[in-house]
N, C-alpha and C positions, 0 to 999 in steps of 0.2 A: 744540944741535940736538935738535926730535923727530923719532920718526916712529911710523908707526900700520903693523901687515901682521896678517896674517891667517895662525894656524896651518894645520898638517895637519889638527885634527880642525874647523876652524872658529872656531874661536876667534878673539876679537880680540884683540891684541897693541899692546900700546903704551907707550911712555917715560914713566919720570916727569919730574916737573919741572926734576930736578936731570941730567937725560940719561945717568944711568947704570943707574936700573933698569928693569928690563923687569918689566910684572905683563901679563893678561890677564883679561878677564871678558865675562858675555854682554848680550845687549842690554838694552834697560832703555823705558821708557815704556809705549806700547801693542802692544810687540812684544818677545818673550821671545824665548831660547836662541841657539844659534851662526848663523854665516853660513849652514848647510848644515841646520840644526832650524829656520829661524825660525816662530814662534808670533806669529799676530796676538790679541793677550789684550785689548784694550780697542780702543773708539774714540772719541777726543775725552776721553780719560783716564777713562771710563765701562767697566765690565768687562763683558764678554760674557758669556754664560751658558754653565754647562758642563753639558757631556752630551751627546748625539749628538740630532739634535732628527728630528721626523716628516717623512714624508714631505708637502713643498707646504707646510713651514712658513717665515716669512722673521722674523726679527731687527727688532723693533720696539721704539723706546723709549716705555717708560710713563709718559715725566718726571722717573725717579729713577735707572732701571738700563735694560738693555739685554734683552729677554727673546723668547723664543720665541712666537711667532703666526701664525694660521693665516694666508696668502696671501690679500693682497687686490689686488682687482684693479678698475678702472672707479670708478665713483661710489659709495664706502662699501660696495659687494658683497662676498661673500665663499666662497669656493669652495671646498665639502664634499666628501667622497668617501662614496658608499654604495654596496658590493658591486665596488665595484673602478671605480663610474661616479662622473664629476666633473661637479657641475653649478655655476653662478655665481647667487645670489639677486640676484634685480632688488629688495629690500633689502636693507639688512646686518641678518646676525641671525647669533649665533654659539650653538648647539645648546648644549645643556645637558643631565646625563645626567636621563633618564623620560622626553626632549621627545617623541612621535613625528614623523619627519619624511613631509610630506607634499607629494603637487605640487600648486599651482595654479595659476589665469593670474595672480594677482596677491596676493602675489609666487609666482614660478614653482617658488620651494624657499623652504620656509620649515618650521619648527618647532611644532608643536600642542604645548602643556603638557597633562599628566593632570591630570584632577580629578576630582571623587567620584563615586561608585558610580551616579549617574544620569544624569552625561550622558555621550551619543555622539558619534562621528563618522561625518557622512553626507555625503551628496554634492548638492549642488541642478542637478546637470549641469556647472555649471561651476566651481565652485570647494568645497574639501575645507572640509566647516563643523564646528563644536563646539556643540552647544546641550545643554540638558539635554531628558533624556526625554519626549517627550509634549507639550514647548511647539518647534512650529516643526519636527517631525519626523516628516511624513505621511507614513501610508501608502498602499501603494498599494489600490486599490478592491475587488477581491479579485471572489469570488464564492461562492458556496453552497456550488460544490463544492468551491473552495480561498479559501477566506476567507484576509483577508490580516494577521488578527489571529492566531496559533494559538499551540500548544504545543510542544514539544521531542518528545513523545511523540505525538501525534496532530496530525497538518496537516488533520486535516479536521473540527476542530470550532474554534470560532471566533467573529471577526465580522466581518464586510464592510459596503460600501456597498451599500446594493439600490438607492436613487438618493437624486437630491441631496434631503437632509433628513430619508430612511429607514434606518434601519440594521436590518440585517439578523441575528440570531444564530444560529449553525448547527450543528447535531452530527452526527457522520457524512456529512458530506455534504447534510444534511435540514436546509431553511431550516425551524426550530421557530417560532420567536420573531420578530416584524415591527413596530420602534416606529418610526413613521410621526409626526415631529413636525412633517407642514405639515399634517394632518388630525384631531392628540392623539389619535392611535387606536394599540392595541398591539392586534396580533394573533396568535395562538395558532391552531397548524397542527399541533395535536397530540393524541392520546387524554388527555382529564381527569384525573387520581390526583389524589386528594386525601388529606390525614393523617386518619389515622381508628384509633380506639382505643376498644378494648371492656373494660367492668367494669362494680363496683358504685359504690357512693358515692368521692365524688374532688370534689377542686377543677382546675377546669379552668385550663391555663397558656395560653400564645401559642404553644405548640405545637401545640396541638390545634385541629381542625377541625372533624369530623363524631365523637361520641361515641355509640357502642351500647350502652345500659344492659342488664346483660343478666340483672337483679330484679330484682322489684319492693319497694316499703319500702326505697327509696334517693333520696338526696341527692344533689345534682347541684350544688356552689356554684359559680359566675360567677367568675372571676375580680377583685382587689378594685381595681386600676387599670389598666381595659381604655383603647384605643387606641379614636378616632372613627374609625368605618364597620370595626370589627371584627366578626366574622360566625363564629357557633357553630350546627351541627344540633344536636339533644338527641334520639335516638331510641330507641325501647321494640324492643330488636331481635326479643326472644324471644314477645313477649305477655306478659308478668309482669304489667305494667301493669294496676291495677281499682281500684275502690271504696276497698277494703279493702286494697289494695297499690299506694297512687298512687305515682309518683315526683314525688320537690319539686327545684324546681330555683331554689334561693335566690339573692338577689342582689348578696349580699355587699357592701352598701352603697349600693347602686344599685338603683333601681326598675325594675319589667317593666310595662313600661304603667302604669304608676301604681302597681304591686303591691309589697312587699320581696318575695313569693315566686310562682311562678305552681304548680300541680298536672298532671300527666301521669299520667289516670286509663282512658283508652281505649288498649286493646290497640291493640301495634302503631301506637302515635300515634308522632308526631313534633313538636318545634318548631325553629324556623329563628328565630334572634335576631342583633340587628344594634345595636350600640351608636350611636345617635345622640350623644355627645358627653354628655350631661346624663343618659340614661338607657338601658334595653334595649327595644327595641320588637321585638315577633311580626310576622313576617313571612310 
């Protein structure tokens, strides 16, 4: 005869075959330790995962093992917590860490990935968007006195919309600048400065503008690959300028009206030059 009892501490108890010895041991398959410990350790002879798992996590199999996952719930959704708030994505999408999570109407929680240094995230009223900088990422229309282009340091210099097809650029608050591309006109709302630099002999750069020769018995060279419709003054600031103390103003490879050099021999003279593309013509 057998039989089978159950110790004090839990244990199972039972005969051997021959009904004289008693052994005892604990459960076995997908459930461990005594009557009074039992441990559910696997299911479907698949082991469970150990650890203590997150909160709103459920036990899903990945095919091979038994593991920890976030709770799903409805059709492939799946229910995040941010700030102690739960919401359920009207898709499945499971957060990954850099995602930023964002809401929209569709889906209503979802995950934006980072990407490079130029684009952002904005908003088109109804749904949180990702595009890169300056494609798909208006501004708003602004005005002169808060243009809605500006800097970190000054909100009142800028550009704005002055209307459809003009833009406006502004400092201080002061529309300066007006490029008006349904009429190709740019206009200037502002006092003149122009670059202007005084000496003797010099080769003129693309920096320079209006030049004040300020002796006479000076050279004045052109610069030797000027830009079509570039525009230089040549002026005798002091009177130096005579006969006997013209200044020459060479053309470094390029004709002045026909000439390699032209002479600025009347006091107090000036010339106005304008490179037509092929050569310098007096203006």
């Amino acid at each position: 005869m057998s039989w089978v009892g159950i110790s004090a501490s839990g244990e199972f108890l039972y005969t051997t075959d021959d009904n004289e010895l008693v052994n005892y041991g604990e459960l076995t398959g997908d459930v461990t330790g005594g009557i009074f410990q039992t441990l559910v350790a696997g299911i479907a002879g698949y082991a469970l995962p150990t650890g203590a798992p997150q909160t709103d996590q459920v036990i899903k199999f990945n095919g091979s093992e038994w593991e920890y996952a976030p709770d799903a719930s409805g059709s492939g959704t799946v229910t995040h917590a941010l700030l102690g708030a739960f919401h359920s994505d009207t898709v499945s999408h499971v957060p990954v860490r850099g995602d930023i999570i964002v809401g929209n109407a569709t889906p209503a929680w979802d995950a934006l990935a980072l990407g490079t240094a130029e684009f952002v995230l904005y908003s088109d009223g109804t749904d949180a968007l990702y595009t890169r900088l300056g494609q798909n990422t208006p501004f708003e229309d602004g005005t002169a006195l808060l243009p809605s282009v500006t800097f970190t340091g000054d909100t009142t210099t800028g550009a704005f919309l002055n209307a459809s097809g003009v833009l406006g650029l502004t400092a201080n608050a002061d529309e300066l600048i007006t490029l008006d591309g349904t009429t190709t006109q740019v206009t200037i709302d502002a006092g003149q400065v122009v670059k202007t630099r005084a000496g003797g002999t010099t080769t003129l750069t693309d920096a320079d503008y209006v030049y004040m020769v300020t002796a006479g018995s000076t050279t004045v060279t052109l610069p030797a690959s000027p830009t079509e419709g570039q525009e230089f003054i040549i002026k005798d600031r002091d009177g130096s300028a005579s006969g006997a103390t013209p200044i020459t103003i060479a053309g470094n490879g390029n004709n002045i009206d026909g000439n390699a050099s032209i002479i600025l021999k009347r006091k107090y003279g000036s010339f106005t030059l304008v490179y037509s593309g092929t050569e310098w013509n007096i203006v």
